[in-house]
Every structure is written in structure tokens, then in C-alpha cells.
N, C-alpha and C positions, 0 to 999 in steps of 0.2 A: 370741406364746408362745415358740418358736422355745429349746427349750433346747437347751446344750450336748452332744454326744456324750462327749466328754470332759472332766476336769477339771486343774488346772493340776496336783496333787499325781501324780494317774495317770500324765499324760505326764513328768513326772520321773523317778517311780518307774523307768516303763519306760526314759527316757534314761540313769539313773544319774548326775542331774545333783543334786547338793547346796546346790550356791550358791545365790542369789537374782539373781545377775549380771542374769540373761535372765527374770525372772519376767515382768518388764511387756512384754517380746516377745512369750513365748511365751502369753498370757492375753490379749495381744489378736490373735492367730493362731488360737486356738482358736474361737471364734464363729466366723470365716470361712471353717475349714474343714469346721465344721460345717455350716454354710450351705452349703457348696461340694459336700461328700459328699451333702447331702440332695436337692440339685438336678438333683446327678449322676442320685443312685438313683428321682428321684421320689415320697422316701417320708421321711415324719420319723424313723423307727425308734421314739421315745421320747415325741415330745409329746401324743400322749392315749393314754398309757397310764394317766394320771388323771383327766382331762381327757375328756366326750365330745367325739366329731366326730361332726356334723350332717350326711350325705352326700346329696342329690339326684342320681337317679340318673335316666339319660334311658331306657336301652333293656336289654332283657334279650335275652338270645340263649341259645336253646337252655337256656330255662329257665335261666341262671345267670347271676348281677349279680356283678361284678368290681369289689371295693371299691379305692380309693385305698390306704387302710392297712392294714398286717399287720406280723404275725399276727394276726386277730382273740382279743381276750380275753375280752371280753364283748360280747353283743348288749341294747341297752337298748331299742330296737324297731324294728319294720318296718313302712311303711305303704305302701298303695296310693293312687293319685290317676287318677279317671276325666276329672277337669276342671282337668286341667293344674294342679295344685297348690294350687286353691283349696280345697279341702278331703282330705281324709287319711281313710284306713281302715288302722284295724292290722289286719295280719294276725298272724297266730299260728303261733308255731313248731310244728315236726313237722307240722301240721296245712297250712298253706300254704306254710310256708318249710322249710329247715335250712341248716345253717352245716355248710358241707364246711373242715374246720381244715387239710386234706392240700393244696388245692388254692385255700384261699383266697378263697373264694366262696361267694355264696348260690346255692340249689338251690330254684328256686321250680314248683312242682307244678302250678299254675293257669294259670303263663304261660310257654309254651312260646317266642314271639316276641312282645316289645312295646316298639314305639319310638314315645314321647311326651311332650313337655317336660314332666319334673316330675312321671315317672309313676310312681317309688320314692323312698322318702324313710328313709334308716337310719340311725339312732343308733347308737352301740358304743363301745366301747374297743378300742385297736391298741395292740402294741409290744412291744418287748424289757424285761422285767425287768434284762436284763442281757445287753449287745449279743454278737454273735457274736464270737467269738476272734478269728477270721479280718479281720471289718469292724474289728475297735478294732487291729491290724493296722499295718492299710489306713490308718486314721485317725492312729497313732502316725507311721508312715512320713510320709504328706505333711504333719503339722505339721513333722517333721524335715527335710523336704525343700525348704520355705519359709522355715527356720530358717540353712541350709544358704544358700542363694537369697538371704537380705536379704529375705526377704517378695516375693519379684518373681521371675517366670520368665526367667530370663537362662544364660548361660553366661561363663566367664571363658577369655577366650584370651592367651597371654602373645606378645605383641608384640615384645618387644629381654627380655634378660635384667632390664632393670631398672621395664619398663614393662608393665601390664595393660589390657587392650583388653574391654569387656563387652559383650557379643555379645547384646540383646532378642531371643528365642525367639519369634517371629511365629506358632507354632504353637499348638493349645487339646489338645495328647495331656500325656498325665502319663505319669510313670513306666511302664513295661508289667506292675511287680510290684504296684502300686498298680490300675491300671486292670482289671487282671483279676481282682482279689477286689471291684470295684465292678461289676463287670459280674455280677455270681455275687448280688447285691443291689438291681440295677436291677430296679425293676416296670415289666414290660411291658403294655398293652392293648390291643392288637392282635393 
């Protein structure tokens, strides 16, 4: 599925770039940094917000199941399984479940602690209408910062006045301006 966070026009817009010089750079920079952002955050932001996700869910704690995607938009159902997954029982909102939207989680009434393979099973919809300022940001920044780079994390040292030396950055840190509106976006499960 895997769509883009951004698109080629957006990221111009925000460059202020008019040419077409860099289109086929920057359009194939874009999937990757999207890839890149989503792997970061653990979270697609966008891909089923039309689309369900099928969640199998192992264990509940303290009565509350911790989905993959968010924001939750819609809940399409929730099911119980006593026999590891072979069979399913809906349960029903308000009545066994609720959907806490603040915290991102289900609130389930009946099970206070329960750990076993295939013992929730959630249908829904997740996602941003339209991403956070801050995250499209983040995402403008390291397309530009790739763009900057050749596509490749390096540095450039100048060697004699007339000569350039390219320095391979053996490191996996990004930018700190970049990494901290990612980290304000990471889903944690633990």
C-alpha cells in the first residue's frame, strides 16, 4: 500500500523551487523518505485511513489494547477469541469495549489482564486527514537534507583549495531539528 507522506508539488511549493531541473530526484526521494519517517515512527500516519487494518492483538493489560495505528477514525469491529484465533466473538461497544481517542486505546470492561495468541482481533480505520504541521515539517526538512547530500549521508571536507574529500557518516542520527519532531511522533508500546 505504503503511500506517500508527501507529494512532489507540496515539496516544491514549500522549496520555492519552480524548475523541473530536480523533479526526478526529488519524486524518487520521496517514497524513501517516507518509508524512512514511517519506520522511524512505527506508524503509517495515512495508509488506512481508507483502507481497513486487520489488528490481532495478543494481550490486554489493565483492561487496555494498544493499537499499531492512530489516530483511531473509525472502529469497524472487535472480536474476542477463547481458542487462539479459531474462532471470533464480537464484542460491542460501550457495552464491552470503548475507544479512548485521548489516549489511543481500547478500554475493555471484561478483561482486566489477558495474554493469548490471537486473543483480540480489531478492524478500524487510523490516520491523519491531513498530517501534522510539525511532522510535514520534519518530512520537508529531510527530503531537503537528502537533496543537499546527493541522496546519501556524507559530509563534504575541503582538502587543498582546489580539491574536495567526502567524508561517509557511519552514523544512523539525523539532523537533531529533524529527530525531535520524530520523536514527538514515534509510537511507543512499552
Amino acid at each position: 500500500m505504503a503511500i506517500d507522506l508527501i507529494t512532489l508539488q507540496e515539496y516544491k511549493t514549500y522549496a520555492s523551487i519552480n524548475s523541473t531541473n530536480q523533479d526526478s530526484v526529488i519524486q524518487s526521494l520521496i517514497p524513501k523518505v517516507s518509508a524512512l519517517i514511517k519506520q522511524i515512527c512505527r506508524r503509517t500516519f495515512v495508509d488506512y485511513l481508507d483502507d481497513f487494518k486487520t489488528e490481532t492483538v495478543r494481550s490486554c493489560v489493565n483492561g487496555r489494547i494498544v493499537l499499531g495505528e492512530t489516530p483511531v477514525t473509525q472502529v469497524s469491529s472487535v472480536e474476542f477469541s477463547e481458542d487462539y484465533g479459531k474462532t471470533y466473538t464480537a464484542l460491542e461497544e460501550f457495552t464491552d469495549y470503548v475507544v479512548d481517542n485521548e489516549a489511543v486505546e481500547f478500554i475493555l470492561s471484561k478483561y482486566t489482564y489477558y495474554n493469548r495468541v490471537n486473543a483480540f482481533r480489531v478492524t478500524y480505520n487510523a490516520g491523519y486527514e491531513t498530517l501534522p504541521e510539525d511532522l510535514r515539517l520534519a518530512i520537508f526538512d529531510l527530503v531537503t537534507y537528502y537533496l543537499r547530500n546527493d541522496s546519501a549521508v556524507h559530509s563534504t571536507k575541503s582538502v587543498s583549495p582546489n580539491t574536495m574529500q567526502i567524508e561517509y557518516i557511519n552514523s544512523t542520527n539525523l539532523p537533531a531539528s529533524i529527530k525531535r519532531v520524530l520523536d514527538l511522533h514515534t509510537a511507543y508500546y512499552g
